[in-house]
Each structure stands twice: as structure tokens, then as C-alpha cells.
PAZA-124339 format. One record per residue (C-alpha): residue in one letter; residue number from 1; y negated, x, z negated. Coordinates in pm, 1 decimal. Each point is the difference from the previous one (the first is absolute). Last residue first. Example, Ala and Ser with C-alpha at 12.3 -4.5 7.8 and 13.67 -1.06 7.14 Angstrom:
% PAZA-124339
<atom S 2 <106.0 1367.0 -714.0>>
<atom A 1 <344.0 -137.0 -66.0>>
% end
This chain:
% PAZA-124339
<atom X 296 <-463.3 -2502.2 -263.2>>
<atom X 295 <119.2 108.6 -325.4>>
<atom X 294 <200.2 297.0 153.5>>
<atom X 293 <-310.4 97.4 267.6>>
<atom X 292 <-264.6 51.7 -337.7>>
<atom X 291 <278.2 182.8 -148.5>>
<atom X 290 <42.9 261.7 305.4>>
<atom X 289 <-355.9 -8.2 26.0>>
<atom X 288 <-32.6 126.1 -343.8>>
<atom X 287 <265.5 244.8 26.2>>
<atom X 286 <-137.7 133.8 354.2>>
<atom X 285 <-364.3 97.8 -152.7>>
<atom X 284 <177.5 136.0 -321.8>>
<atom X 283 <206.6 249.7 232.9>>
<atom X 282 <-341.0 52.1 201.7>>
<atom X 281 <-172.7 82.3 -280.8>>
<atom X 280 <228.4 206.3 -141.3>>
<atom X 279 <23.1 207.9 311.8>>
<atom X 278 <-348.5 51.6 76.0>>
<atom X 277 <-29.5 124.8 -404.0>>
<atom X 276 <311.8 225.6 82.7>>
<atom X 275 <-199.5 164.9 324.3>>
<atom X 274 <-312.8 -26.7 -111.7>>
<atom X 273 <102.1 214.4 -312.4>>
<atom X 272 <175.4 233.8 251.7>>
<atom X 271 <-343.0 31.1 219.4>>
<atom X 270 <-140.5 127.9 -296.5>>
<atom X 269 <284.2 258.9 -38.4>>
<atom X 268 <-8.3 151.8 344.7>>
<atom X 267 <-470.1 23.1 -55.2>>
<atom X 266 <119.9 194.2 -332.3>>
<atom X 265 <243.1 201.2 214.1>>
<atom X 264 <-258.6 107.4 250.7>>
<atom X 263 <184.3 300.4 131.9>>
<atom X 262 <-75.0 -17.3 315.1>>
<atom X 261 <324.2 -97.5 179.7>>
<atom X 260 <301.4 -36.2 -239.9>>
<atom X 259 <-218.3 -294.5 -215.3>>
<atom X 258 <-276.9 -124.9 190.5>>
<atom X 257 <252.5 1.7 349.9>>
<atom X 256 <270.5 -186.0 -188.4>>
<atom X 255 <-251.3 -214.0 -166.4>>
<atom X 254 <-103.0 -73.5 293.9>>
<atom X 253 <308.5 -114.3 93.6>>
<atom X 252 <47.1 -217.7 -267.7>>
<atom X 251 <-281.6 -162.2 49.9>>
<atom X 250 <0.9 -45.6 366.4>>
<atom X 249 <-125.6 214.6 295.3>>
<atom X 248 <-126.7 -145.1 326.9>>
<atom X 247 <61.9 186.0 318.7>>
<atom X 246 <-145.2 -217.2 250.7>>
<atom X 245 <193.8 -287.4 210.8>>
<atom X 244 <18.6 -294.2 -239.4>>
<atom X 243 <-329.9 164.9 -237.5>>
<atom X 242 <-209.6 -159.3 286.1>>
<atom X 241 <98.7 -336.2 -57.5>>
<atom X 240 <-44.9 -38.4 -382.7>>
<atom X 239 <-298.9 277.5 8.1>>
<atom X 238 <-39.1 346.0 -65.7>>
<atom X 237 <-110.6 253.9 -234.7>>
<atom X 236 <126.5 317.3 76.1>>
<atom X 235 <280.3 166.4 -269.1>>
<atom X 234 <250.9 23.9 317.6>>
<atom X 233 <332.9 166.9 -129.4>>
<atom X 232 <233.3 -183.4 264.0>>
<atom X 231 <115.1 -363.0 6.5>>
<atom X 230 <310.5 121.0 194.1>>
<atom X 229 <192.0 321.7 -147.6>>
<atom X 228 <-151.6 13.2 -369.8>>
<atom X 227 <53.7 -374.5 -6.8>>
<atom X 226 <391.4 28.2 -46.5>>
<atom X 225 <-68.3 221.5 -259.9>>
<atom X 224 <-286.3 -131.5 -194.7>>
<atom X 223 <161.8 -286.9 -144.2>>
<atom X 222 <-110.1 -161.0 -307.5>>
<atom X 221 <-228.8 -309.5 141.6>>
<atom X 220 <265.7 -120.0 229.8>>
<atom X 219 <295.0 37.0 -241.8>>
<atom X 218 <-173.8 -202.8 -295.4>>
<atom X 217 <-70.3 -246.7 329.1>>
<atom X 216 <320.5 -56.9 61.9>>
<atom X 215 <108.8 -59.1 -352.8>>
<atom X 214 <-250.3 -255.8 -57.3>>
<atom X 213 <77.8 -148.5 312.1>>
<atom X 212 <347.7 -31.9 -64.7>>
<atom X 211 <-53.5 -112.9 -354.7>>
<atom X 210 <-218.7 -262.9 207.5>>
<atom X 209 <262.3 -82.7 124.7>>
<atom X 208 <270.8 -39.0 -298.5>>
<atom X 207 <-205.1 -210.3 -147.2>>
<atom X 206 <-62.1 -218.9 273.3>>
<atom X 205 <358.3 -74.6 49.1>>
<atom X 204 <-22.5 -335.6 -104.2>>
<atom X 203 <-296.9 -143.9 211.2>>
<atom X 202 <208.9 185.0 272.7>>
<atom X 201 <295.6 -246.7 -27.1>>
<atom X 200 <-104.9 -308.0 -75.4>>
<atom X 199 <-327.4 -83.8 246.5>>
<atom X 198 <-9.1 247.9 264.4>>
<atom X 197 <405.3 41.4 27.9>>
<atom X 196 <70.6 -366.4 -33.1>>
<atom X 195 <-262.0 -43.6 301.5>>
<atom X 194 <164.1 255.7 188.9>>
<atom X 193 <354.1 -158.9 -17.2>>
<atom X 192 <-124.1 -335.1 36.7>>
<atom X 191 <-19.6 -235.7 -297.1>>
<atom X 190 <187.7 -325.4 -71.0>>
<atom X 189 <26.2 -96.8 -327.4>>
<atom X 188 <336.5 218.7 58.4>>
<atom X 187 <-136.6 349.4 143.8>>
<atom X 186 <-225.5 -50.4 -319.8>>
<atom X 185 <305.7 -47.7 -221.0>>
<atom X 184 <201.8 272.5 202.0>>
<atom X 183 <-276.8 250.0 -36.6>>
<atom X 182 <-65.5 -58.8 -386.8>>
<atom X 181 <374.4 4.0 -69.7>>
<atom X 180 <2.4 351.8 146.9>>
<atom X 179 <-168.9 155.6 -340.6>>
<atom X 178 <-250.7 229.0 113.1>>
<atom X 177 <58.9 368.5 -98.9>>
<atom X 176 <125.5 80.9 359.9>>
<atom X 175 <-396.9 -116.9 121.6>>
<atom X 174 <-90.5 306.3 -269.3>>
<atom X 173 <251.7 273.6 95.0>>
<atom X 172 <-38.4 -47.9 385.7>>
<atom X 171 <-387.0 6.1 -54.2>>
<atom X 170 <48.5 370.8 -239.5>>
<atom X 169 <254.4 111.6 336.5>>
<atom X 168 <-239.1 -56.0 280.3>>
<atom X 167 <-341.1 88.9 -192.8>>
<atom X 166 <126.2 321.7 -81.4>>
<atom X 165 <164.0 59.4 345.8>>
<atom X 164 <-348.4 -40.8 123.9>>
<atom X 163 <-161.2 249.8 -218.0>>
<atom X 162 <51.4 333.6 205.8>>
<atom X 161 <27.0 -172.1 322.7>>
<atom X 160 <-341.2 -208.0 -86.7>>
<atom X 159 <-132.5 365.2 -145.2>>
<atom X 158 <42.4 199.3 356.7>>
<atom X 157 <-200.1 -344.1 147.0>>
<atom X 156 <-239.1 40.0 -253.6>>
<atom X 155 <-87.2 363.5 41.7>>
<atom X 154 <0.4 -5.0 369.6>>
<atom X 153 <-304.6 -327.7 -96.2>>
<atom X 152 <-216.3 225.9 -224.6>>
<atom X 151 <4.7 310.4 239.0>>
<atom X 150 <134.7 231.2 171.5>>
<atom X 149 <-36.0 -73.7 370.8>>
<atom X 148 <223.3 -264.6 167.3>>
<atom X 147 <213.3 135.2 297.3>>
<atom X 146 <306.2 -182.2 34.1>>
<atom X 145 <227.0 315.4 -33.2>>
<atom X 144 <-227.7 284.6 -150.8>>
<atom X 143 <-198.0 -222.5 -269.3>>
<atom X 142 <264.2 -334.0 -70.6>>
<atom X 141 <320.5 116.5 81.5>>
<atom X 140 <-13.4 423.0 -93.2>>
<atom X 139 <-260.2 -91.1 -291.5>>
<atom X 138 <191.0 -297.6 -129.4>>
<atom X 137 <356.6 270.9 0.9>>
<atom X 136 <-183.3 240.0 -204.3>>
<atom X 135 <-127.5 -252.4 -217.8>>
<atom X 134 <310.1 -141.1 -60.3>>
<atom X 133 <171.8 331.1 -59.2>>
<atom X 132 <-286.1 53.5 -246.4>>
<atom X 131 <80.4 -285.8 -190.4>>
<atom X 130 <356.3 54.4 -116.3>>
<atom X 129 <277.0 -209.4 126.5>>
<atom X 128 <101.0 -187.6 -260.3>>
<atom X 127 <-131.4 -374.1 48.6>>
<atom X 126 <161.4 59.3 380.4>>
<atom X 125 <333.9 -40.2 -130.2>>
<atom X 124 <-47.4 -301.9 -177.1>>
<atom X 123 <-112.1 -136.0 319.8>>
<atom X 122 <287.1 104.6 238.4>>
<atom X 121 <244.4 -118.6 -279.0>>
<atom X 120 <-202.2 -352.7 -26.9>>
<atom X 119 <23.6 -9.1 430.4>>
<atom X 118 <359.3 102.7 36.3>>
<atom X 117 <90.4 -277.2 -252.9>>
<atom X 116 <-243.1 -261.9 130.3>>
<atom X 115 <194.2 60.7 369.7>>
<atom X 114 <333.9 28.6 -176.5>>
<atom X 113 <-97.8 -378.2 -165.0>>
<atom X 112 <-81.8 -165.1 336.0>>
<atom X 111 <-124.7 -254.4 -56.1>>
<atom X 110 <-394.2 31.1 -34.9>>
<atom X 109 <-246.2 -278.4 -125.1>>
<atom X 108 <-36.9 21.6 -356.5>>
<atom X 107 <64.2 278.5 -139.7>>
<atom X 106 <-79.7 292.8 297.9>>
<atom X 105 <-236.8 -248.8 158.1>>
<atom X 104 <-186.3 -35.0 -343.0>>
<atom X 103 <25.4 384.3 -24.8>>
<atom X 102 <-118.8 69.4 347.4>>
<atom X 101 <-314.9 -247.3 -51.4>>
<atom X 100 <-110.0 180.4 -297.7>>
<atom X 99 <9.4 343.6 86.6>>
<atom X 98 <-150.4 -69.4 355.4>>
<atom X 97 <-291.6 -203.4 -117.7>>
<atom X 96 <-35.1 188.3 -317.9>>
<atom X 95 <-32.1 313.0 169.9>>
<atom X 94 <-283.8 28.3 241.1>>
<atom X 93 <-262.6 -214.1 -150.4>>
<atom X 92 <143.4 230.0 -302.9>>
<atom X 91 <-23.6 371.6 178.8>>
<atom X 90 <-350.1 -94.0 130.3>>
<atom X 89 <-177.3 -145.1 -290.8>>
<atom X 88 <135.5 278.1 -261.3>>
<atom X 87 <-55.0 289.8 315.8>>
<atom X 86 <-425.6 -180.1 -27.8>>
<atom X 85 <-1.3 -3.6 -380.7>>
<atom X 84 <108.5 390.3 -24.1>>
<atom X 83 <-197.4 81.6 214.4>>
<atom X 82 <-317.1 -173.0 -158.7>>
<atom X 81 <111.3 211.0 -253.8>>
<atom X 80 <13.5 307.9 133.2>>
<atom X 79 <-373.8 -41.6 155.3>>
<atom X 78 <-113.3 -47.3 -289.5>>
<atom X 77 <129.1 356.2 -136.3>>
<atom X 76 <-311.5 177.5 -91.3>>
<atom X 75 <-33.5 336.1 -50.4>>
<atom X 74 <-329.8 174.9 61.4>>
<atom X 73 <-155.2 314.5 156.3>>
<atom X 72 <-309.5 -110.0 180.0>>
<atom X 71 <127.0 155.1 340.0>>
<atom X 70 <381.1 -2.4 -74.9>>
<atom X 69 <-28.3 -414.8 -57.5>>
<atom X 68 <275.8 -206.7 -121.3>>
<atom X 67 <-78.4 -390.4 -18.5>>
<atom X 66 <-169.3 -156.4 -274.0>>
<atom X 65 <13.6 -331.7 -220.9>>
<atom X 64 <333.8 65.3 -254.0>>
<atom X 63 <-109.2 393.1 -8.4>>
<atom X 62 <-384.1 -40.5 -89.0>>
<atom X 61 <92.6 -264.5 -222.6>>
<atom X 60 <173.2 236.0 -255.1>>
<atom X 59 <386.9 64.3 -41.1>>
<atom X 58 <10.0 372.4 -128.5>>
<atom X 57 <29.6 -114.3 -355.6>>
<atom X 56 <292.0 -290.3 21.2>>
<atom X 55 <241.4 245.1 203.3>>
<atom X 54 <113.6 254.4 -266.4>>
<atom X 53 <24.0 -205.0 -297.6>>
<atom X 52 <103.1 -295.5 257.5>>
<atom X 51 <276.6 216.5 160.5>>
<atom X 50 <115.9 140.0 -378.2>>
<atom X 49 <25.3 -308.7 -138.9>>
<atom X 48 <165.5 -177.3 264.1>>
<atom X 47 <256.7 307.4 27.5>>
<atom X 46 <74.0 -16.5 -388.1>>
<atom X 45 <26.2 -391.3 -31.2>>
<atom X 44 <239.4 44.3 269.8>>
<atom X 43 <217.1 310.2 -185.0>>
<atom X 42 <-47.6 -209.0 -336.7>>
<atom X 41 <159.0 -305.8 151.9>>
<atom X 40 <257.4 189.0 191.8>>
<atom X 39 <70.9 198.1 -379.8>>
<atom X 38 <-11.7 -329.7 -185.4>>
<atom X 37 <259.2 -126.0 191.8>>
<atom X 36 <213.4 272.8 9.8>>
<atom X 35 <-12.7 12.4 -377.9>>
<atom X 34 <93.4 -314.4 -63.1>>
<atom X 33 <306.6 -24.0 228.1>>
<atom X 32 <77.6 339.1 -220.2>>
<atom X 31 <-64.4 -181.4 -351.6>>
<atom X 30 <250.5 -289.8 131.3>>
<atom X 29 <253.2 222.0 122.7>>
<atom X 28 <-31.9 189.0 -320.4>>
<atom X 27 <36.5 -337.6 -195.3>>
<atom X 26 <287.9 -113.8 165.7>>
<atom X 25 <150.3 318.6 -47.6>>
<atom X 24 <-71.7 -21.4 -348.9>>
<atom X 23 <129.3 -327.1 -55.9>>
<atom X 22 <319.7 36.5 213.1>>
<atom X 21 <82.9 292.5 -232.5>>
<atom X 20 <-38.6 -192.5 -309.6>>
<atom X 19 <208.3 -323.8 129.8>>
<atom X 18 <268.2 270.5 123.2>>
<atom X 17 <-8.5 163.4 -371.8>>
<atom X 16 <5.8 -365.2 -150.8>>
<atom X 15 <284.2 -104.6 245.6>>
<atom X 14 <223.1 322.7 -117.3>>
<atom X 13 <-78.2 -23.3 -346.5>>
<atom X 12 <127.9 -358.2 28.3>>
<atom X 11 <322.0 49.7 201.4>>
<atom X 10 <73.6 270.6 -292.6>>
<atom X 9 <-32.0 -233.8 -298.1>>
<atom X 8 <200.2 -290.9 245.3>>
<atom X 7 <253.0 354.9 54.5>>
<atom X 6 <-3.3 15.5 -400.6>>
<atom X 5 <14.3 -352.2 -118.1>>
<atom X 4 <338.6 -23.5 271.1>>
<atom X 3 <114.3 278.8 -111.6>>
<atom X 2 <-8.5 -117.3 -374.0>>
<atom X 1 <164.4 -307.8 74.9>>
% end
């Protein structure tokens, strides 16, 4: 009786001591989840902070409404972002159609499941090749091969190969998310195969579109790379049409050429701050319509 009080005694300890020890590490796992957390958000915060402190005072009027002129000496970067606009229009007219309709072909219309295999692998695979092999490879097609001059529309074709795959794969995701009762009670009241894809399907994957876009568009406005080889440096003012075949410089290139170029790192970090708040707004801008297309 007494060994059996003593190993119960023993069995006991032994449970306490692993309770104990469970607590703690639970509670260092917990403290270092914690941590990490606060360190990205403190590491953002950080980087805002410091582009805005920097960016905020050297963004006057002058530089939102002017053009860059050696003669008078001054900086302004309108020009940039009408560019930036303009390769936005291009590279979406362009790739939403194409995105789009191969993704609803790829789920709903093709059979051929080693086809759509070969296809999503040759897609994910293109999402990590690095920019400047695409631009190198947009400026040996679309400038030497087929003969378009740098400029605004080179740019957006080298960005619709860049961001295509994008579109392809988020699209896929989204229409995949839709339950398949939907389709086969449409299909069953009597609905064509397009007309179930219109009016059930794509109503339903809008969220994950317009994620697409928003994603897509993130890209378009932060590369320089790709851009670097076929919308050229050009700080001239120009318009929609004529900035298609001229060298027509974007934000973020410009702030390449501000920045390593002459030196102007105040004039790098302004453009920075128009960079995020260009990007917040359009983020908001696509979150709202994406809402505004749900309840519709």
C-alpha cells in the first residue's frame, strides 16, 4: 500500500513538473510570436515614418505641376506621373482580358487536366523570374525584334508578361473558391455554359479579382527594372499617344535616376511618399469597388 501512495506521490510530482514546463514554454513561444510581430510592425511603422519625415517637406506644388527643365533649373516630376497613369492604362486594357479569360477557360472550359497542369506549373514559374530578365527579354522582342521605340507602350507589353501569370493563377484561385453546387443549379434551371459563368460564377469570384488587380498594379507602379530597358529615362512632358513610342520615365524610375543619378535624394524621397500614398489610394480605390461589385 505504501508503494502504491508513493509511485501515485511520484506520478504527481512528475505531471506537476511537466504541467510547469509546458507552461513556460508555452509562454516563451507565446512572448516570441509576440515579439516578431511587434518587431515587423515596428520595422513598417519605422520605414513609413522615416519616408514621409523625409519626403513630406520637399513635396511642394512646383514639383507635382512642372516638368524638368536644365535651362531654368527646376525639378518637377509631372511628367512621371502621367507615366505612370498612361503604362497603368496600357498594361491592364492589356492584361485583364487575357488573364481573365485564360483562367475561366483553364477552370471552366478546358479538359484536358495535363494541359491545365503544364500551364499552372508554367505560370507559377514565371511569378519568380526576376524582373530584369523580363525586361531584358521585352526589350530584345518588343524594341530590337518588332521594332517599337522605348516608350510607354514597350513598357506595358514587357509588364503584361511580367504580371500576366499573376492575374492567371489569383483568377484560378478565386472561380476554384466557388462552391460547384452553384454551377450545376444554374446549369440545371437551365443556363448555358457562358451565361452560368457571367451571372454565378464570376459575380463570386470578384474578390479574388480585383485582388488580382490590386496586386498587379502594386507590381506595375513599383518596378523600375523591367522599365529601365523599354520605357526609357525620358523626363519630357508628353502626351497619352505620344508617350507610346518616346522614352517616357515613370515614378519609380525617376526616382532611380533622382536618387543614384544626381544626387537629389530629397527630390528620390518625395517621389517615395507619392509612391506609397498612390498606392494606398489605389488599394482603397479597388476595395470599395470590389464591395460596391459584391452587393450588386
Amino acid at each position: 500500500m505504501e508503494k502504491v501512495i508513493a509511485k501515485t506521490a511520484e506520478d504527481t510530482r512528475t505531471e506537476g513538473s511537466f504541467a510547469v514546463r509546458r507552461k513556460v514554454w508555452n509562454g516563451a513561444v507565446k512572448f516570441f510570436m509576440y515579439f516578431c510581430a511587434f518587431l515587423t510592425c515596428a520595422l513598417l511603422l519605422f520605414l513609413i515614418g522615416y519616408i514621409f519625415y523625409r519626403g513630406i517637406p520637399n513635396i511642394t506644388a512646383e514639383l507635382l505641376t512642372t516638368q524638368t527643365s536644365y535651362i531654368r533649373g527646376t525639378i518637377g516630376i509631372l511628367p512621371n506621373l502621367l507615366n505612370t497613369l498612361y503604362i497603368i492604362i496600357v498594361t491592364m486594357v492589356i492584361v485583364l482580358p487575357l488573364g481573365v479569360g485564360a483562367a475561366i477557360y483553364l477552370t471552366e472550359y478546358a479538359s484536358s487536366r495535363k494541359l491545365v497542369a503544364v500551364i499552372e506549373f508554367a505560370t507559377e514559374t514565371l511569378t519568380g523570374i526576376p524582373s530584369i530578365i523580363f525586361g531584358l527579354v521585352g526589350m530584345l522582342l518588343f524594341t530590337q525584334l518588332f521594332g517599337l521605340k522605348q516608350g510607354i507602350l514597350a513598357g506595358g507589353l514587357t509588364l503584361v508578361m511580367m504580371i500576366l501569370p499573376t492575374i492567371v493563377r489569383t483568377t484560378q484561385e478565386s472561380l476554384k473558391t466557388v462552391p460547384q453546387s452553384y454551377r450545376e443549379g444554374s446549369l440545371a434551371l437551365g443556363s448555358g455554359k457562358w451565361h452560368m459563368v457571367r451571372t454565378v460564377v464570376l459575380p463570386n469570384a470578384i474578390d479574388g479579382i480585383v485582388t488580382g488587380c490590386i496586386l498587379a498594379i502594386g507590381r506595375i507602379v513599383g518596378e523600375s527594372a523591367a522599365l529601365l530597358f523599354t520605357a526609357g529615362f525620358g523626363l519630357v512632358l508628353n502626351d497619352f499617344f505620344a508617350s507610346l513610342q518616346s522614352s517616357s520615365a515613370t515614378l519609380t524610375v525617376a526616382l532611380y535616376v533622382y536618387a543614384s543619378e544626381r544626387g537629389e535624394t530629397g527630390v528620390a524621397f518625395a517621389i517615395a511618399v507619392i509612391l506609397m500614398l498612390l498606392t494606398f489610394l489605389i488599394n482603397f480605390l479597388a476595395s470599395f469597388t470590389a464591395k460596391k461589385l459584391k452587393k450588386s
